[in-house]
OpenMM code with the backbone's topology and positions (N, CA, C; nanometers):
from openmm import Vec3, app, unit

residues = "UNK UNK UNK UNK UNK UNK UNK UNK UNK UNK UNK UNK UNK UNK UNK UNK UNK UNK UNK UNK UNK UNK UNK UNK UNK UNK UNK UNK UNK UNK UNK UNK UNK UNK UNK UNK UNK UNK UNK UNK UNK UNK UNK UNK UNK UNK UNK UNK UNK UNK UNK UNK UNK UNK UNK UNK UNK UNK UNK UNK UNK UNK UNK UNK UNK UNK UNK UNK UNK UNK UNK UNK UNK UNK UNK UNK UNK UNK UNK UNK UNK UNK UNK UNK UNK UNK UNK UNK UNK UNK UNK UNK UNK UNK UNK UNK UNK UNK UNK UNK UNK UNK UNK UNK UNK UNK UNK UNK UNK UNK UNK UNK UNK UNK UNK UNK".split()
positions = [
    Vec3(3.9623, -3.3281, -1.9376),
    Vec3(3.9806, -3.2243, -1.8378),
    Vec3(4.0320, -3.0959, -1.9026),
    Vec3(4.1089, -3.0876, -1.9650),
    Vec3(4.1747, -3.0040, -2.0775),
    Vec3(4.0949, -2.8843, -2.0938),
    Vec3(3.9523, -2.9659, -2.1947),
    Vec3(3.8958, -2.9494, -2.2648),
    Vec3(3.7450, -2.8166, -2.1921),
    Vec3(3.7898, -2.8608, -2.0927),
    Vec3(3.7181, -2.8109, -1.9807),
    Vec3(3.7498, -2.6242, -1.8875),
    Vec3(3.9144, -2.6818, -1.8801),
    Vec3(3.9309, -2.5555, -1.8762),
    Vec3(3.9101, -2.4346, -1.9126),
    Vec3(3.9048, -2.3710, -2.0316),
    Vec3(3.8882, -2.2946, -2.0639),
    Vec3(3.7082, -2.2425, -2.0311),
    Vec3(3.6594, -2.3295, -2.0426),
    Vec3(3.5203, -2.2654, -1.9819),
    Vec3(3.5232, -2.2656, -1.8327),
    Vec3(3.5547, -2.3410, -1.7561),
    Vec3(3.5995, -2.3248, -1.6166),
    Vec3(3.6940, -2.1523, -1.5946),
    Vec3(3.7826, -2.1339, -1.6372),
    Vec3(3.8403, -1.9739, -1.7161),
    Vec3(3.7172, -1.8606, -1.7196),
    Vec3(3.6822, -1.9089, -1.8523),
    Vec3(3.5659, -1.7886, -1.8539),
    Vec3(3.4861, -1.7882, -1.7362),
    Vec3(3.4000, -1.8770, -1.6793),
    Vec3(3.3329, -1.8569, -1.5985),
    Vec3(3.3798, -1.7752, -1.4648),
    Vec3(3.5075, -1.7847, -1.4276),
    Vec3(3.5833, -1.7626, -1.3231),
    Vec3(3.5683, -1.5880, -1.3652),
    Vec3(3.6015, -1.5504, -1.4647),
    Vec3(3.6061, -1.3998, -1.5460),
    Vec3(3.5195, -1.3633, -1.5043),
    Vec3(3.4231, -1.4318, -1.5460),
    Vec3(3.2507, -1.3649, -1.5463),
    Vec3(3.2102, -1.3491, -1.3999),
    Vec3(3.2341, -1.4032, -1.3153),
    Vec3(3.2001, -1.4306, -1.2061),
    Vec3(3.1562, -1.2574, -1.1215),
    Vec3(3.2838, -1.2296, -1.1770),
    Vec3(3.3479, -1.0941, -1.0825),
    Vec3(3.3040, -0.9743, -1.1957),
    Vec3(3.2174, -0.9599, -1.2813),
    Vec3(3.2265, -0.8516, -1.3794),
    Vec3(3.0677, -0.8199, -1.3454),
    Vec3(3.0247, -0.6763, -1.3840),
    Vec3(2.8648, -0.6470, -1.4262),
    Vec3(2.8082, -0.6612, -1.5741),
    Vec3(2.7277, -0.7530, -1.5942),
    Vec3(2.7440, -0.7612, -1.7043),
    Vec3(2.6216, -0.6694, -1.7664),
    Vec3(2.6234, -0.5486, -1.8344),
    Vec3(2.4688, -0.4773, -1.8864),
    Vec3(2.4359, -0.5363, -1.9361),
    Vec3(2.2492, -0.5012, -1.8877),
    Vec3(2.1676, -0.6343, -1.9372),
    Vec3(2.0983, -0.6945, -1.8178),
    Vec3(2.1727, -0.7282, -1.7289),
    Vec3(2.1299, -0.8456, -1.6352),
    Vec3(2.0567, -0.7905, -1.5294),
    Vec3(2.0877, -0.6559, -1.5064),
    Vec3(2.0222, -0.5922, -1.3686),
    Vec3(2.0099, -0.4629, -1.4273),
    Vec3(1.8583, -0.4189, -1.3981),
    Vec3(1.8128, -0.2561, -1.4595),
    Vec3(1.9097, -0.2258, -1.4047),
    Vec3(1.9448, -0.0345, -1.5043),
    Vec3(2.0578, 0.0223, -1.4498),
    Vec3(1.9203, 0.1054, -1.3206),
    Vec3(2.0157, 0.1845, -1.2540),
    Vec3(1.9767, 0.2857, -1.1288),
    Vec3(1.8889, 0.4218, -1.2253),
    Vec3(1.8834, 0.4724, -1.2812),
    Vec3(1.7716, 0.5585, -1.3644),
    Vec3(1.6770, 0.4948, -1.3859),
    Vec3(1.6762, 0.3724, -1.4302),
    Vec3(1.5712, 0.3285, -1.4696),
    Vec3(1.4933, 0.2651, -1.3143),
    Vec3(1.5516, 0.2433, -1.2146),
    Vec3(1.4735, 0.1387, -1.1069),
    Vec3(1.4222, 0.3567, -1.0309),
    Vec3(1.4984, 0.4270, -1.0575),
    Vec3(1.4504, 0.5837, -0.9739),
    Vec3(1.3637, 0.6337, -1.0673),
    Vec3(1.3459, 0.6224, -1.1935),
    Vec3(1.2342, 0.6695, -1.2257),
    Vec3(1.0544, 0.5847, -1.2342),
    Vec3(1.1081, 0.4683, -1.1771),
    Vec3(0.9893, 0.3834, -1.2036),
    Vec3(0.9307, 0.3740, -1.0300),
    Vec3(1.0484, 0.4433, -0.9379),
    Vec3(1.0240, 0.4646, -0.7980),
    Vec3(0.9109, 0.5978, -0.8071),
    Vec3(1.0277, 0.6989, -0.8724),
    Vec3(0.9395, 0.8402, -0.8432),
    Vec3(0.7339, 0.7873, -0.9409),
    Vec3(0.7835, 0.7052, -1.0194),
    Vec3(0.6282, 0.6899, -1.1182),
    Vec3(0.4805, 0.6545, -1.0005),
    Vec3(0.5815, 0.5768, -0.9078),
    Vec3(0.4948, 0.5238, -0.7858),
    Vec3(0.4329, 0.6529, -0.7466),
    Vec3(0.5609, 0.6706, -0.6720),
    Vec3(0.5255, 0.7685, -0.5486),
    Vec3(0.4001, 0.8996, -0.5658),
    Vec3(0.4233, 0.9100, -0.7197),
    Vec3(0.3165, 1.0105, -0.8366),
    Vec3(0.1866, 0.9350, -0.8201),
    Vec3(0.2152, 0.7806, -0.8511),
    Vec3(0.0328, 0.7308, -0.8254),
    Vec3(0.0107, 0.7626, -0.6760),
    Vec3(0.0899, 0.7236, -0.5944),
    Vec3(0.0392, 0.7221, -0.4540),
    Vec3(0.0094, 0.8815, -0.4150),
    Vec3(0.0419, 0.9256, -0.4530),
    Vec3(0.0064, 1.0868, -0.4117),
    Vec3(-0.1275, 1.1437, -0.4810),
    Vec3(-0.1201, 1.0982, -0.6185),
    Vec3(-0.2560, 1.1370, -0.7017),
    Vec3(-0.3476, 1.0263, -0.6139),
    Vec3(-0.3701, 0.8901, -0.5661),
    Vec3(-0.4630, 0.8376, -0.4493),
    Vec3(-0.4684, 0.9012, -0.3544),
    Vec3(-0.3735, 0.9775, -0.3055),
    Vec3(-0.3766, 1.0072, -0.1490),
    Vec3(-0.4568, 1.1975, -0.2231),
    Vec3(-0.4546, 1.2532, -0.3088),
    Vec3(-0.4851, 1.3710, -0.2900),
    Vec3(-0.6471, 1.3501, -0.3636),
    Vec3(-0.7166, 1.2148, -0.3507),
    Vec3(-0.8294, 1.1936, -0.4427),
    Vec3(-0.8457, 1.2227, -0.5858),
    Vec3(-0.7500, 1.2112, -0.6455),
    Vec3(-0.7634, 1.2213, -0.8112),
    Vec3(-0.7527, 1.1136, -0.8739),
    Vec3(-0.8298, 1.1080, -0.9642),
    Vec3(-0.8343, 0.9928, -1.0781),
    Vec3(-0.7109, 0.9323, -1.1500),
    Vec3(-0.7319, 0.8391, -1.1663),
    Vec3(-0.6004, 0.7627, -1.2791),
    Vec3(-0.5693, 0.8543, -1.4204),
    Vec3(-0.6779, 0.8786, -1.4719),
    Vec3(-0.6864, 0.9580, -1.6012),
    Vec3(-0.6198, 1.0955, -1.5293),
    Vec3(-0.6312, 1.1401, -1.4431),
    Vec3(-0.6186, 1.2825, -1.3914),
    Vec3(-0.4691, 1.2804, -1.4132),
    Vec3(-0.4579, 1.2023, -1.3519),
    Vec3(-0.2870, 1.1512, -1.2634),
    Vec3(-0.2090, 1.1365, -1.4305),
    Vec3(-0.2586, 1.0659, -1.5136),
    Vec3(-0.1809, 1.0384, -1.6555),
    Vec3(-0.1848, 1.1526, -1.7303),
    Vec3(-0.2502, 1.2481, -1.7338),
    Vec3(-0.2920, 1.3907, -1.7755),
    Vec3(-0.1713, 1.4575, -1.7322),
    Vec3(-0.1714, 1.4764, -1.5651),
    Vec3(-0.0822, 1.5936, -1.5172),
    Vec3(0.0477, 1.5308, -1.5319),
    Vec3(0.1061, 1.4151, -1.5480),
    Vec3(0.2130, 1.3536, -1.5400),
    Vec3(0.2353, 1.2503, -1.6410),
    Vec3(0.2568, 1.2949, -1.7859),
    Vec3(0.2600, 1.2559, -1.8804),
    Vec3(0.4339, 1.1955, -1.9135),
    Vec3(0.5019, 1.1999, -1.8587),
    Vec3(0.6730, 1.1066, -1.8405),
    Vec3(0.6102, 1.0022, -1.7928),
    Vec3(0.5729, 0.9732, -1.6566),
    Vec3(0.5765, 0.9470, -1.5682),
    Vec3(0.5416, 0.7526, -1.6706),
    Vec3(0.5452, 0.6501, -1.6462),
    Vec3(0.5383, 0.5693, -1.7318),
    Vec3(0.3921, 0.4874, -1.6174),
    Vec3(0.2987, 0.4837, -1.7205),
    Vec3(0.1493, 0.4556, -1.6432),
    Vec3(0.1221, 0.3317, -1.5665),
    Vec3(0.2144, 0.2192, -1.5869),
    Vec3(0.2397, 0.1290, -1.5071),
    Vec3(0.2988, 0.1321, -1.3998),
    Vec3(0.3765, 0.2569, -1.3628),
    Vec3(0.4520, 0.2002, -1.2420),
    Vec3(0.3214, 0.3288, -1.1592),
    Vec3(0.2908, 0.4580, -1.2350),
    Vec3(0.1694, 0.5272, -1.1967),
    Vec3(0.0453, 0.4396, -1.1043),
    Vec3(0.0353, 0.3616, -1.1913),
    Vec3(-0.1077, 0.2613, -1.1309),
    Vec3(-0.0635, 0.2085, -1.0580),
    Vec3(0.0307, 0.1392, -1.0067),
    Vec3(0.0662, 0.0615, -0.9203),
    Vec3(0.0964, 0.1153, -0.8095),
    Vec3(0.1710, 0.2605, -0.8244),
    Vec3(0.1582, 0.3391, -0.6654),
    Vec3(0.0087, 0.3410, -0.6434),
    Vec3(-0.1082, 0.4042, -0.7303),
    Vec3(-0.2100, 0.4374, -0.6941),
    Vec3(-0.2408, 0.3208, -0.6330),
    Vec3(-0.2624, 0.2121, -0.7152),
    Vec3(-0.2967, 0.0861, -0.6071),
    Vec3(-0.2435, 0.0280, -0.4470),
    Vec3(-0.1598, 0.0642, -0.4439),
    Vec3(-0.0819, 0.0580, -0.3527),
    Vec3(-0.1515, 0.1363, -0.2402),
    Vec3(-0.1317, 0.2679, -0.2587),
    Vec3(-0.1717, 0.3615, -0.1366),
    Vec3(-0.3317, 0.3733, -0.1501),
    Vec3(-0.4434, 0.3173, -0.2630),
    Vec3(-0.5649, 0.2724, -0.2209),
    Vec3(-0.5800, 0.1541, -0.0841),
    Vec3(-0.5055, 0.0196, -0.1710),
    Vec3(-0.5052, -0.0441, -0.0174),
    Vec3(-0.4626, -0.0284, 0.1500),
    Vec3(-0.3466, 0.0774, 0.0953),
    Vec3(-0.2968, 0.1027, 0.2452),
    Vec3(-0.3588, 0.2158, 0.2780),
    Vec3(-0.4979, 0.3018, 0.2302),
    Vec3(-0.5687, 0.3577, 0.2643),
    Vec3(-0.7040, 0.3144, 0.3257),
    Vec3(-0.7632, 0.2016, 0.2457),
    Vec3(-0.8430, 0.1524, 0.2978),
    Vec3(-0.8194, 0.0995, 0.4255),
    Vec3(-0.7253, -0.0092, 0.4284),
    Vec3(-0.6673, -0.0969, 0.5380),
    Vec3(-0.6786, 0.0190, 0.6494),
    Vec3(-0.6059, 0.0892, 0.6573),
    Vec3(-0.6004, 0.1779, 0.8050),
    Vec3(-0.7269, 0.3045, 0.7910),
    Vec3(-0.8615, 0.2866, 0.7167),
    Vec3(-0.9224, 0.3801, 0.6999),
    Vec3(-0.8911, 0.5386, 0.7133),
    Vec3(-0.7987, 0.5977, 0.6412),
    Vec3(-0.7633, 0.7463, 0.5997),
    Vec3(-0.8650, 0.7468, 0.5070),
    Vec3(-0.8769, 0.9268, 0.5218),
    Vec3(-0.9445, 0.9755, 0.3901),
    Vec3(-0.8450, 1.0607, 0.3625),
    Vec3(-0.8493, 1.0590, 0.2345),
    Vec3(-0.7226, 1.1457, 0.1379),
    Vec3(-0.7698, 1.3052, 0.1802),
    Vec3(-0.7096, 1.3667, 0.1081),
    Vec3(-0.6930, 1.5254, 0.1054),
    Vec3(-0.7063, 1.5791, -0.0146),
    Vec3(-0.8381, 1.6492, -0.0277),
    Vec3(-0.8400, 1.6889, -0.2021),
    Vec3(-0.7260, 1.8063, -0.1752),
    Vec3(-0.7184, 1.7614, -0.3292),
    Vec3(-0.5717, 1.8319, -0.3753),
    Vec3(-0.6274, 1.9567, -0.4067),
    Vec3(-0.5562, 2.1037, -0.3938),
    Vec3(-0.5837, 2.1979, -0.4083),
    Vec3(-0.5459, 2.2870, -0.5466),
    Vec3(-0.4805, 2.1735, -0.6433),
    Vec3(-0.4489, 2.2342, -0.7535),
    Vec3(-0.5311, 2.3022, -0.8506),
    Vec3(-0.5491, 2.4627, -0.8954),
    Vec3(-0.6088, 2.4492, -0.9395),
    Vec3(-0.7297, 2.5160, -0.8730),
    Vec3(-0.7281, 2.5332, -0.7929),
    Vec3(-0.8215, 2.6051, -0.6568),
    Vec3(-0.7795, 2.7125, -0.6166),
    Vec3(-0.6940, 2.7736, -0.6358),
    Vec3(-0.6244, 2.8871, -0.5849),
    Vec3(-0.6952, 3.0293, -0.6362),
    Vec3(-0.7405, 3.0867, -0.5909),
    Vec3(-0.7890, 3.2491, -0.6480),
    Vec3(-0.7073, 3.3335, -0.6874),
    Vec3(-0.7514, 3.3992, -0.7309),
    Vec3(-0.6928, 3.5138, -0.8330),
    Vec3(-0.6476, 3.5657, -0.7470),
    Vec3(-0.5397, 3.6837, -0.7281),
    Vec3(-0.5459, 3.7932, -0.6431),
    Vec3(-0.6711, 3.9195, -0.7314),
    Vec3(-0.6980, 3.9755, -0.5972),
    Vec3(-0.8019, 4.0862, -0.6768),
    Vec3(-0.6723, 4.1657, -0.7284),
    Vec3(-0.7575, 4.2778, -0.7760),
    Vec3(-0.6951, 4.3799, -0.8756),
    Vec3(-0.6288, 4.4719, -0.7574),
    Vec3(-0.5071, 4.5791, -0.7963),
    Vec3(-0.4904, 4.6526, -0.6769),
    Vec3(-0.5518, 4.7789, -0.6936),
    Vec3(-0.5811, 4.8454, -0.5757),
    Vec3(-0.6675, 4.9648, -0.6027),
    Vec3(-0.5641, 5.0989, -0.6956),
    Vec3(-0.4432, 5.0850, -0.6815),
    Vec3(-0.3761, 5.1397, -0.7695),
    Vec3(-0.4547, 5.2088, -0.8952),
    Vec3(-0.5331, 5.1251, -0.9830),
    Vec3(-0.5471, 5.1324, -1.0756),
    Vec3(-0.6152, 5.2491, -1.0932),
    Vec3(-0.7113, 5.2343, -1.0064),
    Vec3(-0.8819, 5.3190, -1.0038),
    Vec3(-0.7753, 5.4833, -1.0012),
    Vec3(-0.6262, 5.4852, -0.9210),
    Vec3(-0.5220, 5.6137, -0.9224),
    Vec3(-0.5044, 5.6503, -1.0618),
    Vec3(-0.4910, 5.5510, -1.1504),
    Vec3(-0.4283, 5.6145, -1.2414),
    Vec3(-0.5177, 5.6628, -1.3541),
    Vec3(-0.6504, 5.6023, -1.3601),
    Vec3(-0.7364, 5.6266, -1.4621),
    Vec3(-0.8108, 5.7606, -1.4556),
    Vec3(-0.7687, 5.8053, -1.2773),
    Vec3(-0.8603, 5.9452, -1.2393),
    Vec3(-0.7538, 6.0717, -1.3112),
    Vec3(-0.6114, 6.0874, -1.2788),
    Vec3(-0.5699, 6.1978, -1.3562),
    Vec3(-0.5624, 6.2087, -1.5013),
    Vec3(-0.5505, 6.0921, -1.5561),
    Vec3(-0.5660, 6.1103, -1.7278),
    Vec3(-0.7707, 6.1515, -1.7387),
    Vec3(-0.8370, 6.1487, -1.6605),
    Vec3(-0.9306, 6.2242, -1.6847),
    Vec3(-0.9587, 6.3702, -1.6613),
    Vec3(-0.8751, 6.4218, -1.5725),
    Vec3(-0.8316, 6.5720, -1.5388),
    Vec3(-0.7557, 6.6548, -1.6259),
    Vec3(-0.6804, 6.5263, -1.7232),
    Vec3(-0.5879, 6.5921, -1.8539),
    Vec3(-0.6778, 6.6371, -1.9424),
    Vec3(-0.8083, 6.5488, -1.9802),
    Vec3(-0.8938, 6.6127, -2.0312),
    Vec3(-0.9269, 6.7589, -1.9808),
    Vec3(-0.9970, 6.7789, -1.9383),
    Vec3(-1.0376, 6.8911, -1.8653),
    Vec3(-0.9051, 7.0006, -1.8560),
    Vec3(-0.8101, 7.0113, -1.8670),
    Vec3(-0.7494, 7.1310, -1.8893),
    Vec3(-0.7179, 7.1542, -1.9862),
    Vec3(-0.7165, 7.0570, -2.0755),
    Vec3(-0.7054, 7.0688, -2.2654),
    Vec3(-0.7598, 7.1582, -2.2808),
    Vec3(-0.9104, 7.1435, -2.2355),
    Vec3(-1.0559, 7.3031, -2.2913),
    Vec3(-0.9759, 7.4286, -2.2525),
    Vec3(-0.9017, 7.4309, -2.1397),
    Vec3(-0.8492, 7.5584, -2.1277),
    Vec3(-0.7723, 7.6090, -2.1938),
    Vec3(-0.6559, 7.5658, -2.2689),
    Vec3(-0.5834, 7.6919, -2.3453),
    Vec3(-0.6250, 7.6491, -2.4923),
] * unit.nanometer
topology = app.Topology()
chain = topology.addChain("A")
for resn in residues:
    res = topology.addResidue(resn, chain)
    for name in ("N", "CA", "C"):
        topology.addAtom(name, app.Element.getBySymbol(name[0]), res)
């Protein structure tokens, strides 16, 4: 019985402690959340896996695919169609007419040079 105690002891110690190691820390279970939520959004905005690993190169490609998979099935299942993503689509602004102002008097500077 003695002989016993002391591991009966430790165990009692251990019982009540966290030991690192045993349970991912919280960074690691939030970044493998946000990795999802990145696939499920690159499914839901119709972009490719390759697309999705391209624009989001942290992002760790396993937990990536697995959102995408995810929100494929729960897309199919309730038949949604995604939303192409607009990245990338956006137009230029035109030029402002400003410009066409400023190029006309430096041509009038010419023209009074000849005079004196």
């Amino acid at each position: 019985m003695l002989q016993r105690l002391p591991a009966l002891f430790a165990l009692l110690l251990l019982t009540g402690c966290d030991i690192p190691g045993i349970s991912p820390s919280p960074a690691v279970l939030q970044k493998e959340a946000e990795a999802k939520a990145i696939g499920s959004a690159c499914r839901h905005a119709l972009r490719g896996l390759e697309d999705c690993y391209t624009l989001n190169p942290k992002a760790t490609k396993a937990a990536v695919f697995a959102g995408w998979k995810d929100m494929d099935a729960y897309m199919r299942e309730n038949k949604i169609e995604g939303t192409p993503s607009m990245l990338g689509k956006a137009e230029k602004p035109a030029k402002p007419a400003s410009t066409e102002e400023i190029i006309e008097p430096a041509a009038r500077s010419g023209t009074t040079q000849g005079r004196s």
